[in-house]
N, C-alpha and C positions, 0 to 999 in steps of 0.2 A: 694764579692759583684758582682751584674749582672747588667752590663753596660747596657746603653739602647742601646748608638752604638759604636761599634770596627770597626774603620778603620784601614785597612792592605794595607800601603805604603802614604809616605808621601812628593809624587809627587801632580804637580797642584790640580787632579780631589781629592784627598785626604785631602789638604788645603780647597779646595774652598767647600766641605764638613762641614768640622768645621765650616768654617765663615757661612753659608748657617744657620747652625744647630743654631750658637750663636747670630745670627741676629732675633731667632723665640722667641715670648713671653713665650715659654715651657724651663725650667731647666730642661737638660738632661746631664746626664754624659755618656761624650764621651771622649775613649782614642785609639790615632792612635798610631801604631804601626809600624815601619820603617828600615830597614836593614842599611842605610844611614845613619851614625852620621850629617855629613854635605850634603846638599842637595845641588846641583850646578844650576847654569839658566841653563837649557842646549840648548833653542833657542841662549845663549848667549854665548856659547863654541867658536866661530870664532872669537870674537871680545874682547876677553879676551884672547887669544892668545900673542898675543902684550903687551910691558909693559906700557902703558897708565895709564891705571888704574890699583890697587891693586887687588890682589887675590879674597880679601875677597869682595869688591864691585861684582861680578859673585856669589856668596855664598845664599841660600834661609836662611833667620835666623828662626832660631826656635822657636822663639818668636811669628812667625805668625801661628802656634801652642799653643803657648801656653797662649797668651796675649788673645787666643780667647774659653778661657776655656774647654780645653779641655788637658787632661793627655795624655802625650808624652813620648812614649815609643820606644829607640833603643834598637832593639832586632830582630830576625827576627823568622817568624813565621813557622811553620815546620810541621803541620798539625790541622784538621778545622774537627769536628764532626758534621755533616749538623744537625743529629737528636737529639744530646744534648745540640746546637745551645754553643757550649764551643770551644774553639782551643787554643792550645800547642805551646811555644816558644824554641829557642834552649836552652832558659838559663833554661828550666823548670819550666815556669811558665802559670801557665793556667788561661785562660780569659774565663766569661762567659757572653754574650750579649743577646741582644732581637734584635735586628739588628745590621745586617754584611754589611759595605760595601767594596767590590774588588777596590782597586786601586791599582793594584800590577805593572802597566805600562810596560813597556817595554825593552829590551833589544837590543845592538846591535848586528845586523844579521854578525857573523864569517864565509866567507866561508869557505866550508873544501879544502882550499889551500894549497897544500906542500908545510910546511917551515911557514905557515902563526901565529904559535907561536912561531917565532923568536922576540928577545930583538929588540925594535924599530919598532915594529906595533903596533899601537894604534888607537884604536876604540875614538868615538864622544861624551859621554854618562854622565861621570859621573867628581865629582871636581879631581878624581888621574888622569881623563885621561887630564884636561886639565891645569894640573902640569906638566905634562909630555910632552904638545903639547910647552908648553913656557918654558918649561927647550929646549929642544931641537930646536926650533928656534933661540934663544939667540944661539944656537951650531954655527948655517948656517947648509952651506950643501947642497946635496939635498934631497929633497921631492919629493915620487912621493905620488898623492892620490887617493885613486879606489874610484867610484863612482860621478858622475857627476850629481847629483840633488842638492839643492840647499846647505844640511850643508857642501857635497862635493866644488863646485863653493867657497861657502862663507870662508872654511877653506883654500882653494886655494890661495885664492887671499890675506890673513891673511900672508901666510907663504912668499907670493910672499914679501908684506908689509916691513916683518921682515927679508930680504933680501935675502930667500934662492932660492936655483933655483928650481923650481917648473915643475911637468910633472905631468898632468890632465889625467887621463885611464879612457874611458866608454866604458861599453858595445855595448849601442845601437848608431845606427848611428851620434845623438845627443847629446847634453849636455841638460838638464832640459824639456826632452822630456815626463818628468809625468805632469809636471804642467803647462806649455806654448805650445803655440800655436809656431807651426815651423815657421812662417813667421818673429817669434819676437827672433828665438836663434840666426841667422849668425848674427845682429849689437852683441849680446854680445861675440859669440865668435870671431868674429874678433876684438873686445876691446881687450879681456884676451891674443889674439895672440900678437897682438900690442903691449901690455905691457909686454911680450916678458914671458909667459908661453907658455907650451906645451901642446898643444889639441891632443891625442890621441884617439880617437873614433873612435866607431866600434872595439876595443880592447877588449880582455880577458887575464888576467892576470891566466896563472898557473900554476907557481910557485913564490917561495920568495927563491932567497941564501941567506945563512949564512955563514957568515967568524965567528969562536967562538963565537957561537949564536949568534949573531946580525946581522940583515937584511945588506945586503948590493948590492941585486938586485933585481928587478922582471924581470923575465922570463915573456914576453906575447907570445899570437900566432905570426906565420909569423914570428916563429924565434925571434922574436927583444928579446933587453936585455935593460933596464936602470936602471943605477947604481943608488941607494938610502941611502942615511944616516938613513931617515924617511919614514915609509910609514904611511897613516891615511886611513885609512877601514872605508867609509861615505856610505856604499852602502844599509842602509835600516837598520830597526829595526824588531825584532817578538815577540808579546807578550807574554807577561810573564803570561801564563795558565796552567803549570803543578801543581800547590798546588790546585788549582780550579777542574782539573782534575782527581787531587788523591782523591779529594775531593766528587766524584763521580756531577760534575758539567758540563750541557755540555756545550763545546767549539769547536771552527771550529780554522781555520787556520788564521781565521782575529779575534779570540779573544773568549772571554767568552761571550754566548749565552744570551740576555736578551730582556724583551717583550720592548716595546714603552714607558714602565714607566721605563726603566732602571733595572728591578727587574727580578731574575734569574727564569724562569719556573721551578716549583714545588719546590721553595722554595720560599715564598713569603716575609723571613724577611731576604733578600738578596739579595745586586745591585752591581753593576758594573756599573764603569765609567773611561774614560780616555782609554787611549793606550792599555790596560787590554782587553777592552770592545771591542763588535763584531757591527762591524755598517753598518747602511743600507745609501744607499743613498736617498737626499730628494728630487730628480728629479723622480728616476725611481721605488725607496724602494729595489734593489737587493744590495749584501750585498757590499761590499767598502773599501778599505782600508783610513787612515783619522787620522795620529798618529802626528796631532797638537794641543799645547797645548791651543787652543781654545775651539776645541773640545770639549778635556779633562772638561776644563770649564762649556760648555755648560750642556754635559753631566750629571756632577756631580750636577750641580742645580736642575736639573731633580730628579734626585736622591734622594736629601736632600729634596724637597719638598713632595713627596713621603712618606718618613720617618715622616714627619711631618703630616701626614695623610692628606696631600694634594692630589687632583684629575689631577695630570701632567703629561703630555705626553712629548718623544721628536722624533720632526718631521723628524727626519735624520740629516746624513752629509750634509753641500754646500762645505767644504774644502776652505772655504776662505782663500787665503795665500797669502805673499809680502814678495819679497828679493831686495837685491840691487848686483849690479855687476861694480865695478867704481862709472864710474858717472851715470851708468843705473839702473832703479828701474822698476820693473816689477811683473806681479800679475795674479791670476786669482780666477774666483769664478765658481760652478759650474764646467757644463762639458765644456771641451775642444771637439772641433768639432770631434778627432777622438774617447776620450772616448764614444759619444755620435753613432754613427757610429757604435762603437766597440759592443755596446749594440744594435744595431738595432733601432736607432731610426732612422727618416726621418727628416733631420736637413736643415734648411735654413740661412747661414754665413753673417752676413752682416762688411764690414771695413773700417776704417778712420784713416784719419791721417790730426790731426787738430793742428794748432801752440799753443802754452801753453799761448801766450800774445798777445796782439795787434801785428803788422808786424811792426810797427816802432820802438817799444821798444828793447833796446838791451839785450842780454843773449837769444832772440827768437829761440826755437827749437819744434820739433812735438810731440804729444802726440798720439801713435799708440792703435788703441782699434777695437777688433775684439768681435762679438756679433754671440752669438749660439741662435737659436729660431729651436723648436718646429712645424714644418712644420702644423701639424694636428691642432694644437690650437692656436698656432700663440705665444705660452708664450716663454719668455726668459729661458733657461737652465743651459747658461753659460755664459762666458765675458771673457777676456784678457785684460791687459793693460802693455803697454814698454813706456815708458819716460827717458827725462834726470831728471835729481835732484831725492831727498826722497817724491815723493808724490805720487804714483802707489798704495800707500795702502789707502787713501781715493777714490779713482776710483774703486776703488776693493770692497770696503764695499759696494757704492752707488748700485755696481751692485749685491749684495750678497740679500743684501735687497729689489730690485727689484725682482731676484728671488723669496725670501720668500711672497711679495705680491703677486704671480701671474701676473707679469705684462706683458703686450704681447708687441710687435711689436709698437700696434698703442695707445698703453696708451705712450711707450717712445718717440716716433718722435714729438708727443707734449707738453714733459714735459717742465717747466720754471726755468729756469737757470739764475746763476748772471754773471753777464761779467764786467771787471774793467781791464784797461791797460796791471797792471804789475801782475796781476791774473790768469787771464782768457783770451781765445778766443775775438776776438770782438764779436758783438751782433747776429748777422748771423752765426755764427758758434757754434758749438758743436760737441764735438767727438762721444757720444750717439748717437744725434741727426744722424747725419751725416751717423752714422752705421747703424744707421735701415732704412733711407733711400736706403742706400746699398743694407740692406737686401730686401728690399721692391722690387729691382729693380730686383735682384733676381727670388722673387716668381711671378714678372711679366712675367718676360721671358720663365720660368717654367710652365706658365700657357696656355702660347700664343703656348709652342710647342707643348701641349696634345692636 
């Protein structure tokens, strides 16, 4: 029988697919397809580290598969006939569809490090690796972890938690230099040093010893050497494009190739979404990397409305993202000043640091937020936010969707805000606010010296 849609992987963009499809007044039989008996959070890999909570609470169930009628299939899929719109499983069994949707997501980026498949290097990714991250925490020991963006920080400070001794290795000069702005990483890394990890940056690891295959060093540059029980490889993911590619589908380096509808050129009963998928940014449209499973999300509704012979478009990446480090939580949307830079735009900064509560109330600390504007038009691109406590991920939306409005400069200096004691700012203040007056002060200066 000829499905109406086969999904191939049964990651976020690949769920939120089914729901999309079983939410429409059309009965369609849809069966996804998935190489994963068990599916893991995998934003939630650092925090199921620790024994808190059970295994299975980190576990996607299957049920949000299949409660949402759609036929669920572990198997994995091993090649795809674009022209007889049919594809091939390993167990031999052939599927045939009228739409295909790619959520085949992603994998973690291994470098080719000597030594780097030794027993006790594990990757961010999947529910064996984070069997493996909390079997071996419970060990002690040390840990060292490559990669310093945020699943690296976050599984860092997991391991730091579970009491092992912890040594941080980044490349670039920084820790979480993709997604923060530099004025906001020394309060975190001097937190992590505090709590008595080991910041290594500006580091290259290249090598890994083995004592009877099991890691039990990295080799970096400059000679150094630290001894490891554990290492965790958090240094990025690359999607998962070669079945797309055998598939005579084209693909780039940041994913499978599709138009604004999600839908593959010259195949029109074929999308991609999620990690899989090649994406553009919604500031400037050049291409981006962007492998959060919001994304994934956004994407795939795209997708499934689409299918549904809906007229939907999607507007790009903003990479809205929020981590925590301690007691610090911090975020951004959009471009950061040097992505923005990096791309040739003419950018104008604006920043503040404004108290989270009234100045009498106690627990009072700053709410740091840095604001990217669009010299030429005056619109917001990007935003920053560093605070104490979990709330840097509602600052972070407000500014995502000021982005998606088009909003400039002088739409935010005036917008209207609540203020309450143990909430908010007092009345006069605002960290928005505040920033774009900055910025303001800025393109004054800018203007008086031409």
């Amino acid at each position: 029988m000829k499905r109406d849609v086969v999904i191939i992987g049964g990651g976020p963009a690949g769920r939120i697919v089914v729901h999309a499809l079983h939410a429409s007044e059309k009965s369609l039989s849809v069966t996804l397809i998935k190489d994963e008996e068990v599916n893991v959070n995998r934003c939630a890999i650092p925090y199921g580290i620790g024994d808190d909570n059970p295994l299975r609470a980190f576990q996607i169930p299957n049920t949000l598969v299949t409660d949402f009628g759609a036929e669920l299939v572990v198997d994995q899929v091993v090649s795809v006939d674009a022209e007889d719109s049919s594809l091939q499983t390993a167990s031999g069994k052939r599927y045939e569809y009228h739409h295909l949707v790619w959520a085949t997501g992603a994998r973690p980026l291994v470098p080719p490090i000597p030594g780097v498949d030794a027993t006790g290097i594990v990757p961010v990714r999947s529910l064996r690796d984070l069997e493996q991250l909390r079997q071996r925490a419970e060990q002690g020991g040390r840990a060292v972890v490559v990669g310093g963006g945020y699943i690296g920080v976050e599984v860092a400070i997991a391991l730091h938690h579970a009491g092992m001794d912890v040594t941080l290795v980044e490349m670039l000069p920084h820790i979480l230099m993709m997604t923060s702005e530099p004025e906001f990483i020394a309060p975190i890394e001097t937190t992590l040093t505090e709590k008595g990890m080991r910041l290594l940056t500006g580091s290259k690891v290249m090598a890994f010893e083995q004592n009877n295959g099991k890691v039990c060093a990295a080799r970096l540059d400059a000679d150094r050497r630290v001894e490891a029980d554990l290492v965790v490889l958090a240094v990025g993911v690359v999607p998962n494009t070669e079945l797309a590619k055998d598939s005579g589908l084209a693909t780039s380096p940041y994913g499978i190739v599709t138009d604004s509808a999600m839908r593959i050129p010259g195949h029109p009963n074929m999308y991609a979404a999620g990690d899989c998928a090649a994406k553009l940014s919604y500031i400037n449209g050049q291409p981006t990397r962007g492998e959060f499973g919001t994304n994934a999300t956004f994407m795939a509704r795209v997708a499934a409305q689409n299918i549904l012979g809906n007229d939907v478009t999607f507007p790009g990446v903003i990479n809205t993202n929020a981590s925590t480090a301690f007691e610090w939580s911090t975020g951004s949307a959009g471009m950061t000043e040097a992505m923005a830079r990096d791309a040739g735009m003419d950018v104008v900064c604006g920043c503040s640091k404004v108290h989270d509560r009234y100045p009498m109330m106690d627990g009072l600390s700053e709410i740091h937020t840095k604001l990217v504007f669009d010299r030429a038009n005056r619109n917001l691109i990007g935003g920053s936010i560093l605070r104490k406590g979990l709330c840097a991920a509602a600052h972070v939306d407000f500014i995502s969707l000021a982005i998606q409005m088009g909003a400039t400069v002088d739409d935010l200096v005036n917008y209207q805000y609540a203020t309450h004691p143990e909430l908010a700012a007092k009345p006069s203040d605002n960290t928005v606010v505040f920033a774009c007056r900055d910025a303001m002060k800025q393109w004054e200066r800018h203007d008086e010296s031409v």
